[in-house]
C-alpha positions as CSV (number, residue, x, y, z in Angstrom):
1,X,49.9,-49.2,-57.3
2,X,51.0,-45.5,-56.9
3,X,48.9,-44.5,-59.7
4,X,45.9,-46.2,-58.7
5,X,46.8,-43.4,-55.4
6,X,47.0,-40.6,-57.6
7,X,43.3,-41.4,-59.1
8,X,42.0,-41.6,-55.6
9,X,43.8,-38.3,-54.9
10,X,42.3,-36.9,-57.7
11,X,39.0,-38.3,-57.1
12,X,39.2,-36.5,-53.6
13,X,39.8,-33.0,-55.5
14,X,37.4,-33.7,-57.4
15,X,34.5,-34.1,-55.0
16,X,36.4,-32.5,-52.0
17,X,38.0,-29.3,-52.3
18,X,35.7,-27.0,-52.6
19,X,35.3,-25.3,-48.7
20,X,31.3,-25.5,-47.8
21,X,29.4,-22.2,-47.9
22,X,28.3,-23.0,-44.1
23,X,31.6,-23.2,-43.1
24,X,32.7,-20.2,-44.7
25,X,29.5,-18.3,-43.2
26,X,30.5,-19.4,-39.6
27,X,34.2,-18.1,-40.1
28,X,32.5,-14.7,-41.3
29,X,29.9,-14.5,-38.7
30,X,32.6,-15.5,-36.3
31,X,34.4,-12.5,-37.4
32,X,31.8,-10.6,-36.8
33,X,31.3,-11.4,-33.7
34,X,34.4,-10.7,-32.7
35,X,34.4,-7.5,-34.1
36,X,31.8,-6.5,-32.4
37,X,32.7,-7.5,-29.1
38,X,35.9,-5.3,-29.9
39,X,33.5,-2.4,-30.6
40,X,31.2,-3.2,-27.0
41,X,34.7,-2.9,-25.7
42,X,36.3,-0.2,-26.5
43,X,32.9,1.6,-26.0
44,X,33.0,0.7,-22.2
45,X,36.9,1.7,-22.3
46,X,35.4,5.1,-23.2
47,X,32.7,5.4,-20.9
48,X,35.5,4.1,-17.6
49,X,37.5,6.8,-18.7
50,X,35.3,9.9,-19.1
51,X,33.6,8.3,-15.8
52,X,36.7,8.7,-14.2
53,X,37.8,11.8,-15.8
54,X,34.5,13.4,-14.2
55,X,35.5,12.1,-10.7
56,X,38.2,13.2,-10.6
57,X,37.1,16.4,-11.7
58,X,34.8,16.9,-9.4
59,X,37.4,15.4,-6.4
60,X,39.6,18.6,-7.8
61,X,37.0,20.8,-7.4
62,X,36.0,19.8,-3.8
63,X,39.4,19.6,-2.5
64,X,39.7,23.2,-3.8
65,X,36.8,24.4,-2.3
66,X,37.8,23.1,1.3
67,X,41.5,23.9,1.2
68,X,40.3,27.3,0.3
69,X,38.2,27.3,2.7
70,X,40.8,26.3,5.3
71,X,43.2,29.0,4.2
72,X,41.0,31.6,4.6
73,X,39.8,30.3,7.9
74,X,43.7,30.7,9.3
75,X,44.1,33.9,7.8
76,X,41.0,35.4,9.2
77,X,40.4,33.6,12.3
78,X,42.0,31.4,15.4
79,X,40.4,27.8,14.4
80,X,39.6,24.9,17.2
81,X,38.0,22.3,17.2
82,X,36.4,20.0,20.2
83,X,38.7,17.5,20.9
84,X,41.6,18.4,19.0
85,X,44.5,19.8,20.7
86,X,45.6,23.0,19.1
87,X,49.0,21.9,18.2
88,X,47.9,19.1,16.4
89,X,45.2,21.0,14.6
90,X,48.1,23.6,13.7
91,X,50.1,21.0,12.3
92,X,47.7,18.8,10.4
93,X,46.0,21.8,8.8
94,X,49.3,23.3,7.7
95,X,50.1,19.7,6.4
96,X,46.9,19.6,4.5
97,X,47.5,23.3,2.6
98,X,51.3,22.6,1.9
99,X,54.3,25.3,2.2
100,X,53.4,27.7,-0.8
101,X,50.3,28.0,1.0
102,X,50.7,28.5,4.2
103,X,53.8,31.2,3.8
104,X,51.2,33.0,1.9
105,X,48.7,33.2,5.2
106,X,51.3,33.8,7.3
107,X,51.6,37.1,5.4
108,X,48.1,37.8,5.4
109,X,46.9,36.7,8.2
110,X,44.4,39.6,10.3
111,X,46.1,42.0,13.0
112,X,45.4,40.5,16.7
113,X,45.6,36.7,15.6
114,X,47.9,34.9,17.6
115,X,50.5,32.4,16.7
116,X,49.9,29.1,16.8
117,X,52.6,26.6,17.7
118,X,52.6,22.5,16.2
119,X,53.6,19.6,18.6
120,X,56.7,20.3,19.0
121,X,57.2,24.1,20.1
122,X,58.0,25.0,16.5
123,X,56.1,28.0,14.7
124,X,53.1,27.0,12.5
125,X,51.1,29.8,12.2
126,X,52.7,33.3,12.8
127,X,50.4,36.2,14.5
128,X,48.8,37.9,12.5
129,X,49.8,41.3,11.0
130,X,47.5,42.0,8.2
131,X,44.7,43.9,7.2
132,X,41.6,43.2,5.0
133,X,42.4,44.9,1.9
134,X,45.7,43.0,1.6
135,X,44.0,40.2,2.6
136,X,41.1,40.9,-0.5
137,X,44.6,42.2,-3.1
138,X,46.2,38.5,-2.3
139,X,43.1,36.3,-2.8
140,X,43.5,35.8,-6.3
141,X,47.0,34.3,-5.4
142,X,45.4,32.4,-2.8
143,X,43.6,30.6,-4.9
144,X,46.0,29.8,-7.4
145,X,48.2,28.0,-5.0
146,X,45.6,26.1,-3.4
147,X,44.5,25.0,-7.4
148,X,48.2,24.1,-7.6
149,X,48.4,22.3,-4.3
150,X,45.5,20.1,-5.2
151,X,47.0,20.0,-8.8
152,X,50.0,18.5,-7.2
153,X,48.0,15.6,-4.7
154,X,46.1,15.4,-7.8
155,X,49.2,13.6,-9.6
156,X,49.2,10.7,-7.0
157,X,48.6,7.3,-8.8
158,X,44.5,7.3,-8.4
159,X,43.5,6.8,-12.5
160,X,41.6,3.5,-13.2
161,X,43.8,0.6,-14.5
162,X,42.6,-0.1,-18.1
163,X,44.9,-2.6,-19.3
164,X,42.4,-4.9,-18.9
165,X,41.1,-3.3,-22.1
166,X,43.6,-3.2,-23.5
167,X,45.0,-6.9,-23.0
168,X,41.1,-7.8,-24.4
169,X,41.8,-6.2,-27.5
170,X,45.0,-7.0,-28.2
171,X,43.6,-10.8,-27.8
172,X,40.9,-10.3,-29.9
173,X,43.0,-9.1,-32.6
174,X,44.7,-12.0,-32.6
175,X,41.9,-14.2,-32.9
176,X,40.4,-12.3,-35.6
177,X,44.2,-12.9,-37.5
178,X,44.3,-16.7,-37.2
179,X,40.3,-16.6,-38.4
180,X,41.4,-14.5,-40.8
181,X,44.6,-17.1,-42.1
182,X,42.0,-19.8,-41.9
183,X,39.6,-17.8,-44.3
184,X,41.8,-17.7,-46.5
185,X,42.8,-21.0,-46.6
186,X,39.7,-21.9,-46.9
187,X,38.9,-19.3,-50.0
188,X,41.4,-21.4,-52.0
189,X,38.9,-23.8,-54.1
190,X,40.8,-26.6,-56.0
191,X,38.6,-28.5,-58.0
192,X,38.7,-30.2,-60.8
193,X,36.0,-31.4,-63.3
194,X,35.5,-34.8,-63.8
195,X,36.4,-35.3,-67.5
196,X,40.4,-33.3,-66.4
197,X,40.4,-36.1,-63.7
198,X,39.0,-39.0,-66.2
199,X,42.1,-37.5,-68.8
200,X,44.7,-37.3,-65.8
201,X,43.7,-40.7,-64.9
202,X,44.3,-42.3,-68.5
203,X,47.6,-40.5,-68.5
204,X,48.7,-42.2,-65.8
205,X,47.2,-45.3,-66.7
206,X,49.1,-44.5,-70.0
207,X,52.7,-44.2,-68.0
208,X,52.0,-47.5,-65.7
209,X,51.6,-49.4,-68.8
């Protein structure tokens, strides 16, 4: 009774084992696929990146053009503004360009500007004592500490997440692994003729006798 198994096992290998071309074509084109999606993928990752990269950028180069702006404003004039009380002005503006900064206007600041006090009675900006060729000697230095000032806000936490990227690839990658196991399991054709069947048959027809 067992050998009459075997034959029928051996029948199966016979007409069985061989994996079907179709099959094997899905598995590659699903490979493929896959593969390419990887590719769409990472190409997007790119484009985020240098997309932020650019704002960012540009967010530099704004905020550097304004704080400038600002600095030079308090070293060369008495700002107001409509609606603002002029402590609170004092104090946010000296907020906004940061201690390096604003100990440099306070030693450039033009002769005849007056001090400027925050909420509190403390000194903001000191009056002014300087003239316009110191002012014109320092700029370059100006400018650096403003570029380091918005270097520095610059560092806050504001880059576009792209682990969600990342997790997509790495799950991809796995999926093209386990096709890739079953590929190859697949690629592993037992077969046997019919006459090495018909002789392992009579062998065991041989041993049950």
């Amino acid at each position: 009774m067992k050998a009459a198994h075997v034959v029928v096992a051996l029948s199966l290998v016979c007409l069985g084992c061989t994996t079907p071309p179709e099959v094997k074509q899905a598995l590659l084109a699903k490979d493929q696929g896959y593969a390419e999606n990887q590719r769409l993928m990472q190409q997007y990752r790119e484009l985020v990146s240098q997309v932020t990269q650019r704002h960012q950028q540009w967010y530099r180069y704004l905020q550097t053009r304004l704080k400038l702006n600002l600095a030079l404003q308090w070293a060369t004039t008495n700002p107001t503004v409509t609606g603002v009380g002029e402590a609170d002005l004092a104090k946010d503006d000296a907020d906004l360009l940061g201690p390096d900064v604003m100990t440099l206007i306070n030693e450039i600041r033009l002769k005849n500007l007056p001090e400027r006090k925050g909420p509190n009675g403390q000194l903001v900006f000191s009056t002014g004592a300087g003239d316009m060729n110191t002012l014109l000697q320092k700029l370059p230095d100006l400018v650096g500490r403003v570029e380091r000032r918005v270097g520095k806000d610059s560092q806050a936490p504001s880059d576009v997440d792209l682990m969600a990227f990342d997790h997509y690839r790495t799950n991809v990658e796995a999926l093209r692994r386990i096709n890739a196991v079953i590929k190859q399991y697949l690629d592993i054709d037992v077969t046997l003729s019919r006459d090495e069947v018909r002789s392992l048959t009579d062998e065991l027809r041989t041993l049950r006798r």
